[in-house]
C-alpha positions as CSV (number, residue, x, y, z in Angstrom):
1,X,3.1,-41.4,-80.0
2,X,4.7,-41.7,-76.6
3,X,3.4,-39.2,-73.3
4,X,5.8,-39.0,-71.0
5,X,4.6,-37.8,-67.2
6,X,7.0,-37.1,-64.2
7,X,5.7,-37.1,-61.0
8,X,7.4,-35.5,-57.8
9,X,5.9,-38.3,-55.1
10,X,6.7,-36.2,-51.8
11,X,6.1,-32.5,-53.3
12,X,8.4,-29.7,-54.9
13,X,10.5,-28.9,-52.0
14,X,13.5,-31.0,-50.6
15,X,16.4,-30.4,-48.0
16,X,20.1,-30.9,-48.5
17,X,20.9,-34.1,-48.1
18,X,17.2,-35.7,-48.3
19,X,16.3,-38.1,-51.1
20,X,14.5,-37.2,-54.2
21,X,12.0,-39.5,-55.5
22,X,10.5,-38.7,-59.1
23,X,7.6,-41.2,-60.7
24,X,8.1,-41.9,-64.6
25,X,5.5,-42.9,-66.8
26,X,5.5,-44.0,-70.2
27,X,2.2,-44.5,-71.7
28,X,1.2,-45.6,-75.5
29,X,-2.4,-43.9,-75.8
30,X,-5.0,-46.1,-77.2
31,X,-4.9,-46.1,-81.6
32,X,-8.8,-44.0,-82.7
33,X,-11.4,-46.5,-83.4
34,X,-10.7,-45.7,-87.0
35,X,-7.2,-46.6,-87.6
36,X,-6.5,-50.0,-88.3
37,X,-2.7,-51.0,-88.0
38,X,-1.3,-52.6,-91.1
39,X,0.6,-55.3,-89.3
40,X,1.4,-56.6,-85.9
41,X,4.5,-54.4,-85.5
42,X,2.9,-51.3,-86.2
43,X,1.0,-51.3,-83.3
44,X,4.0,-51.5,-81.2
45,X,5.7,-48.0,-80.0
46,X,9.6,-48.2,-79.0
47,X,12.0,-46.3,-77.5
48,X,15.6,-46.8,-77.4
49,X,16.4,-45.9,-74.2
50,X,15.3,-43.4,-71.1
51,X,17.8,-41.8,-68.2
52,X,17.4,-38.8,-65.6
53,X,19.7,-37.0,-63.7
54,X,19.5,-34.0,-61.4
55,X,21.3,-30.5,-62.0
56,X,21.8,-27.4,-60.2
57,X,22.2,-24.2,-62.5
58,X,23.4,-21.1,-61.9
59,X,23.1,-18.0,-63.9
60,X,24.2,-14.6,-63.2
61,X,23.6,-11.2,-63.9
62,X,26.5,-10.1,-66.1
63,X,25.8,-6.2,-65.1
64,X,26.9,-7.1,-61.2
65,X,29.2,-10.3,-61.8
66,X,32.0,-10.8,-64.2
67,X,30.5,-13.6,-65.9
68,X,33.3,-14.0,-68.4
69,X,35.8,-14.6,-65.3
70,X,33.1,-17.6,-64.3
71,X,33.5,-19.5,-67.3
72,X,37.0,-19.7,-66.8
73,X,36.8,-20.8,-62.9
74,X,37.2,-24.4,-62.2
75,X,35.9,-23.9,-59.3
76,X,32.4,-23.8,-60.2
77,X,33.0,-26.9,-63.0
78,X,30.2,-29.4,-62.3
79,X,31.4,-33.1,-61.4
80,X,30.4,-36.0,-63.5
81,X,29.8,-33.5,-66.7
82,X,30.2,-35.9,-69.3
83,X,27.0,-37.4,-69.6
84,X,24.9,-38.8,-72.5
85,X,22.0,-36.6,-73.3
86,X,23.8,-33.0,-71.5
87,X,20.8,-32.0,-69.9
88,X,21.6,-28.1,-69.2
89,X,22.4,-27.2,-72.9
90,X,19.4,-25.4,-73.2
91,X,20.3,-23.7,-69.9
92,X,22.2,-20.5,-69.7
93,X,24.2,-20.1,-66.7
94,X,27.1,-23.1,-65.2
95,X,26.4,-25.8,-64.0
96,X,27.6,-26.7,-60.0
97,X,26.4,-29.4,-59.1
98,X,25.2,-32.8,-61.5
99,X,24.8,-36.1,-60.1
100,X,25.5,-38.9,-62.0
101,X,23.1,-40.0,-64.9
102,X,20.8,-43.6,-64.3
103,X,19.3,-46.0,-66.6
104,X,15.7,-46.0,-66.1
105,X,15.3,-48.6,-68.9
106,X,16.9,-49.8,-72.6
107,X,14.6,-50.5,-75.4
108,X,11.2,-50.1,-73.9
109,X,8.3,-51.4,-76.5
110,X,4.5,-50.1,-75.4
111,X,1.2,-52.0,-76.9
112,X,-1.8,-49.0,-77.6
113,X,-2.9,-48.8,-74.2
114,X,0.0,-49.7,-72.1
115,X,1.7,-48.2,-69.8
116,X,5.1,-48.3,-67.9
117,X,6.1,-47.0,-64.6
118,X,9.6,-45.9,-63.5
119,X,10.9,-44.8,-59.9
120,X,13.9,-42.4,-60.1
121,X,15.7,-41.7,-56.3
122,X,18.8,-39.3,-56.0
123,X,20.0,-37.8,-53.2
124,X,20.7,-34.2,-52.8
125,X,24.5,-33.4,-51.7
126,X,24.6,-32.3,-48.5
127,X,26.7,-29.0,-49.4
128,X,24.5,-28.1,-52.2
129,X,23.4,-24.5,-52.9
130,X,19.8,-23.6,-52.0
131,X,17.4,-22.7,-54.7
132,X,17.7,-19.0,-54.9
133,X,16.6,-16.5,-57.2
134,X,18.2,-13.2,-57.2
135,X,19.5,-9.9,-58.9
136,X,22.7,-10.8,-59.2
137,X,22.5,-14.9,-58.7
138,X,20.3,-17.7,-59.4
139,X,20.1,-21.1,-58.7
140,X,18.4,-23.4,-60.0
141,X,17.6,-27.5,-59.8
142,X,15.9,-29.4,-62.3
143,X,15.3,-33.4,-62.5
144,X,15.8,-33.9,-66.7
145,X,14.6,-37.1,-67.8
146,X,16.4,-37.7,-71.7
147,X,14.7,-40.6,-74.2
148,X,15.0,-41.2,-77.3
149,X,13.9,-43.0,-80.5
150,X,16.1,-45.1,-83.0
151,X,17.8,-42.3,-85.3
152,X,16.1,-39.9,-83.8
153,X,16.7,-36.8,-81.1
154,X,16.9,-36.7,-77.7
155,X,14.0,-35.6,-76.3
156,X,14.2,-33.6,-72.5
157,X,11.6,-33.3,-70.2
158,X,12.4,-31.1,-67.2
159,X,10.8,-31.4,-63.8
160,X,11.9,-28.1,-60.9
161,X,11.7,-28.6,-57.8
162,X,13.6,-26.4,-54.6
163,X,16.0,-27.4,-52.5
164,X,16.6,-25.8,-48.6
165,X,19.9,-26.0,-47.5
166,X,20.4,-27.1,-44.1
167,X,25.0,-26.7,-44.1
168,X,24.6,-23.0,-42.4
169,X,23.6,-24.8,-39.1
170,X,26.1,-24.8,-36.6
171,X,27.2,-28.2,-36.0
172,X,26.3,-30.7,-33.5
173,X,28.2,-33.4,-31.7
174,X,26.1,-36.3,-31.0
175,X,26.6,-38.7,-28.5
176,X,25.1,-42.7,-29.1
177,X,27.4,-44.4,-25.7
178,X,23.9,-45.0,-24.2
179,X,22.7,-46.6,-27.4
180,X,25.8,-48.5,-27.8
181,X,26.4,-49.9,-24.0
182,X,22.3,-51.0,-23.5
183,X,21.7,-54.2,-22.8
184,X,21.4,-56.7,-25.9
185,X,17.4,-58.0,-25.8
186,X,17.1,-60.4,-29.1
187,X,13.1,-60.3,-28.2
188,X,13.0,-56.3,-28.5
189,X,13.0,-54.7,-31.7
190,X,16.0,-52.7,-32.7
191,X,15.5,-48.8,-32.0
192,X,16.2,-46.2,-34.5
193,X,19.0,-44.6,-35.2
194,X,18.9,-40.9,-36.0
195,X,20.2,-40.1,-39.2
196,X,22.3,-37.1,-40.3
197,X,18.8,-35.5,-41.4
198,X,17.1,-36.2,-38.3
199,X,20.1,-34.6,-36.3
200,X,20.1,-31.5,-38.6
201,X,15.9,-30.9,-38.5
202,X,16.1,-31.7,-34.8
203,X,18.8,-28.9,-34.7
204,X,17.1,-26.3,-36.6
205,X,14.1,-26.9,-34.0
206,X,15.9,-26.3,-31.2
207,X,17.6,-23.2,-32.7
208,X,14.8,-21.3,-34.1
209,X,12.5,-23.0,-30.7
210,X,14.7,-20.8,-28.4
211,X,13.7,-17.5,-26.7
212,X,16.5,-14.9,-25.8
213,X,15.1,-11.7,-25.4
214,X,17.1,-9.4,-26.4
215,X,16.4,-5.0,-25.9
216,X,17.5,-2.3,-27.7
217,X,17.4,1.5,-26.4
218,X,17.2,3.7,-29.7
219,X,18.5,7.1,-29.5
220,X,19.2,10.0,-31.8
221,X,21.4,12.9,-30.6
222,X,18.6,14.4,-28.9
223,X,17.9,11.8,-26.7
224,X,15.9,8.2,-25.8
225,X,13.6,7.3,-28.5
226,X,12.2,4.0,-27.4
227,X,12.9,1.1,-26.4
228,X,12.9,-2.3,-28.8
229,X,12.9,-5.8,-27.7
230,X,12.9,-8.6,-30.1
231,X,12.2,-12.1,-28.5
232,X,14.4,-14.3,-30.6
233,X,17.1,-13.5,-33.7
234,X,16.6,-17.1,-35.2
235,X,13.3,-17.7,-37.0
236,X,11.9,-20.2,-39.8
237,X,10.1,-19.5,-43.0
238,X,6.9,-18.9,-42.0
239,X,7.0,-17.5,-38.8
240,X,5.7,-14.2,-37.6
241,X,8.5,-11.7,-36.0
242,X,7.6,-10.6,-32.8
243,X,8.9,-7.2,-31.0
244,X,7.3,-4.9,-28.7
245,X,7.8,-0.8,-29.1
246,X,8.5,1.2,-25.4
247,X,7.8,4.9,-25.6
248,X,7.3,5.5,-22.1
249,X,10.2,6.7,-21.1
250,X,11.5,8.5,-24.3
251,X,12.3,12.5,-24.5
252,X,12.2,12.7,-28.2
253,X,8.6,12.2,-29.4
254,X,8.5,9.1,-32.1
255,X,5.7,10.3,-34.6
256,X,5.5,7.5,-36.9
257,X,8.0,4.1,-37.2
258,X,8.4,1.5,-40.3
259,X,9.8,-1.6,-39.8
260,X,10.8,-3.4,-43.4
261,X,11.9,-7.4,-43.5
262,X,15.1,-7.2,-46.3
263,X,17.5,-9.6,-47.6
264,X,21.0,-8.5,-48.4
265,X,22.6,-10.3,-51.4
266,X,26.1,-9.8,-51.4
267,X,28.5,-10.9,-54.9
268,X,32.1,-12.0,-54.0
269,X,34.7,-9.4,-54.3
270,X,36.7,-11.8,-56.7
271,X,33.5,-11.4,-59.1
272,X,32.2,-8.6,-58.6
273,X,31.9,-6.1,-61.6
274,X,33.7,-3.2,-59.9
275,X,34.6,-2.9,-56.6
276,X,32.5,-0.2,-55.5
277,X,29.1,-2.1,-56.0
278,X,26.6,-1.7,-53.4
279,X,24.9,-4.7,-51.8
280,X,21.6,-5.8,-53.2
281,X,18.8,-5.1,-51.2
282,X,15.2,-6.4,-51.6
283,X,12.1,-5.7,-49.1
284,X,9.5,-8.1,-48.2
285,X,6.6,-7.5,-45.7
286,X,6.4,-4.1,-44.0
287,X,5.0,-2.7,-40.7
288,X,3.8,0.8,-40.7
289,X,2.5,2.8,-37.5
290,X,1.7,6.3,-36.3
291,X,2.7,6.3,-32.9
292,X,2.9,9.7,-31.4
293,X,1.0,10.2,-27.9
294,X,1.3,5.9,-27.5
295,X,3.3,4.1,-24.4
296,X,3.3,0.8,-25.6
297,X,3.0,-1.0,-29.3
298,X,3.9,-4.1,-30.9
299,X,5.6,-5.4,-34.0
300,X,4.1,-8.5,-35.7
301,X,6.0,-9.4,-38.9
302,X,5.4,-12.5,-41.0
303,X,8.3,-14.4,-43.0
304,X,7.3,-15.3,-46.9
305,X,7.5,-19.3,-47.1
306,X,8.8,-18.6,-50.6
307,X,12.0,-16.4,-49.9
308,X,15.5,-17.9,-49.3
309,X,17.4,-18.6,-45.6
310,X,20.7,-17.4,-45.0
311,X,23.0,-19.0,-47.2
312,X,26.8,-18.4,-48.7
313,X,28.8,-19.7,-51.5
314,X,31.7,-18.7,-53.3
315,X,29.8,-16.5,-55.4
316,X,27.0,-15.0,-53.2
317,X,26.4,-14.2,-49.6
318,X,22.4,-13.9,-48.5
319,X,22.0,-12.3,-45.2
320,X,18.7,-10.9,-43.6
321,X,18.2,-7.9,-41.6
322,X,14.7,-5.5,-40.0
323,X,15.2,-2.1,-41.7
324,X,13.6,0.7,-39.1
325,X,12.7,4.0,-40.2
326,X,11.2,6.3,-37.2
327,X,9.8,9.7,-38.1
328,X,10.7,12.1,-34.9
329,X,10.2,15.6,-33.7
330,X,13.2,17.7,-32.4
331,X,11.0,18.4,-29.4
332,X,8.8,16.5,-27.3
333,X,5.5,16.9,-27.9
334,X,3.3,17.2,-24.7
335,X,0.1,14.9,-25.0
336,X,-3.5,15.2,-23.2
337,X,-3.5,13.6,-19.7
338,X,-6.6,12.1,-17.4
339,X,-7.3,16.0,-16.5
340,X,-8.0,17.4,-20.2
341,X,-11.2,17.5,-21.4
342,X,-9.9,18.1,-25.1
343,X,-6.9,18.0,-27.2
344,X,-5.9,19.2,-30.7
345,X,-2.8,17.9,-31.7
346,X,-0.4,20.2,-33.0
347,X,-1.0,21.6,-36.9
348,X,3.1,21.4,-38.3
349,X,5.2,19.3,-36.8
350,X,9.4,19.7,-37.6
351,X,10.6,16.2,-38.8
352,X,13.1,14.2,-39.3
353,X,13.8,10.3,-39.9
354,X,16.3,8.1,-38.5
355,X,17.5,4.6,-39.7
356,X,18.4,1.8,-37.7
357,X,19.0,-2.1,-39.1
358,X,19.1,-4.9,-37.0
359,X,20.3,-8.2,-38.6
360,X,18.4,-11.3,-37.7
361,X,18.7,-15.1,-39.1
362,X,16.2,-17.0,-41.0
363,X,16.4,-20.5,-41.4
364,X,14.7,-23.5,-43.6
365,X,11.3,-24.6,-42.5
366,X,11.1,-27.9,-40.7
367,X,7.8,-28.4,-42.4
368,X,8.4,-27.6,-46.3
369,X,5.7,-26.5,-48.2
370,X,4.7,-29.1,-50.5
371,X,1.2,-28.4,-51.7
372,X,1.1,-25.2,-53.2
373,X,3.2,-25.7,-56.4
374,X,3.0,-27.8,-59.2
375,X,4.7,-31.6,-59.1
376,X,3.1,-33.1,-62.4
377,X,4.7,-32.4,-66.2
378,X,5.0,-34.2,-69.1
379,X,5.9,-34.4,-73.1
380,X,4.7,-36.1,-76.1
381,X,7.0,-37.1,-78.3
């Protein structure tokens, strides 16, 4: 008996174009004090051989996407498919993206007791797919490590982890002259150089950093009924979206407003399963106020750490957007000033809601989450 443990060193979550880094152990667990081998070799476990390679899967909803027109598209054919132990056969779905398979050992022989330790490194493309798990779409990346025994069968053990895209930020010319044309000092160590990673994190902080206020005056047919302002359209998992509500100077009374975070998931026309499909929308956190008789109030809005940025592919499309609903009366209604003693608001009020969206983007963390999900599996085979 053979336990096999996989070990994701730096977490469960990854970027595009980052490194993976996966420990493998093979352990033979002590014989019972009972059991006495019958001759040197018995005491002896062996394996043939032991590889791993990382795979993106996608699988898709055949009610919204014409699945049968995807296994026919070489556009979605995964590179370097011929490989030995075919780790997605299980899988349902295509495969996009498969890197190629390495040797993490041949013929491996473990003592009762012993143990060996294996350090597989790939790096993620840097035009691969995030992780995403949709209606209509779902990727999916898995590190599968395939051993096996003399005459026997592969055995698979499958390790998830998610990737965040970073190829939707715009791109950024960077300059190294002043690196280049600095003096030559042999007695000062040589600086850094920023790597493509670096550039694209120190990007995505810059761009989700910046604050452009932007206002919105909301009106019906009836008139002004308040006044938005959203500080910035850019934001990262994680963050909190900020706005601020004016009523002061509105002349159609807002009685109530709901403000819904929602992701947009929109299927290629080319495989789409009839052309009049509506987009795909999902709500997240939701902010829900009575407001009649107030001047002023504010909008505070968290992002999930666990939902996808904006992302497209030739098969999907995820955009983001704040969904407002505001509940308003067809006539103002008049409220108490600093000369009423009392003030009964009215009994029946005549309603009616209006819709407004606002798209925003949301981008990858710079800070991935890497402690709240499991990074330890294993098999015994």
């Amino acid at each position: 008996m053979i336990e096999i443990t996989a070990k994701l060193i730096r977490g469960p979550v990854y970027f595009s174009g980052e490194i993976v880094e996966c420990l493998v152990t093979f352990s033979n667990p002590p014989n019972p004090n009972h059991q006495i081998s019958q001759s040197h070799s018995d005491s002896f476990e062996n394996l043939a051989w032991a590889s791993a390679q990382v795979h993106c899967q996608c699988s898709t909803n055949g009610k919204v996407v014409l699945t049968e027109k995807l296994n026919s598209t070489a556009r979605l054919a995964a590179i370097n498919a011929n490989t030995t132990f075919v780790p997605w056969q299980q899988d349902s779905g295509h495969v996009i993206l498969n890197t190629k398979s390495k040797i993490l050992f041949c013929d491996l022989r473990l003592l009762p007791g012993e143990s060996k330790t294996y350090i597989y490194r790939e790096s993620i493309p840097n035009d691969a797919p995030p992780s995403y798990r949709g209606q209509a779409v779902k990727y999916s990346y898995k590190i599968t490590i395939g051993t096996q025994r003399v005459n026997s069968a592969i055995k698979l053990l499958r390790v998830p982890f998610r990737v965040l895209s970073l190829s939707e930020l715009p791109e950024v010319t960077i300059c190294n002259d002043s690196v280049d044309l600095s003096p030559n000092n042999p007695f000062m160590e040589s600086q850094h150089r920023e790597t493509p990673l670096d550039i694209s994190l120190q990007t995505l902080q810059n761009l989700t950093a910046r604050r452009t206020p932007n206002f919105y005056n909301i009106t019906n047919n009836r008139g002004r009924v308040v006044r938005f302002c959203l500080f910035k359209n850019s934001y990262k998992l994680g963050e909190d979206i900020v706005g601020t509500f004016d009523f002061s100077n509105a002349t159609v009374s807002c009685a109530q407003v709901s403000v819904a975070l929602q992701s947009e998931e929109h299927v290629c026309e080319e495989y789409r399963r009839g052309k009049n499909s509506n987009v795909t929308l999902i709500s997240y956190n939701k902010h829900h106020e009575m407001c009649l008789g107030l001047k002023y109030s504010q909008l505070i809005l968290p992002i999930p750490l666990h939902v996808t940025p904006d992302f497209k592919t030739d098969l999907v499309a995820l955009n983001w957007r704040l969904h407002f609903e505001f509940v308003t009366t067809p006539k103002l209604v008049e409220m108490p000033n600093e000369n009423t003693a009392t003030w009964h608001g009215p009994s029946s009020l005549d309603v009616e809601t209006m819709i407004w969206d606002l798209p925003l983007h949301i981008y990858p963390t710079t800070t991935p989450p890497n402690t709240a999900q499991q990074t330890k599996y294993s098999i015994i085979i």
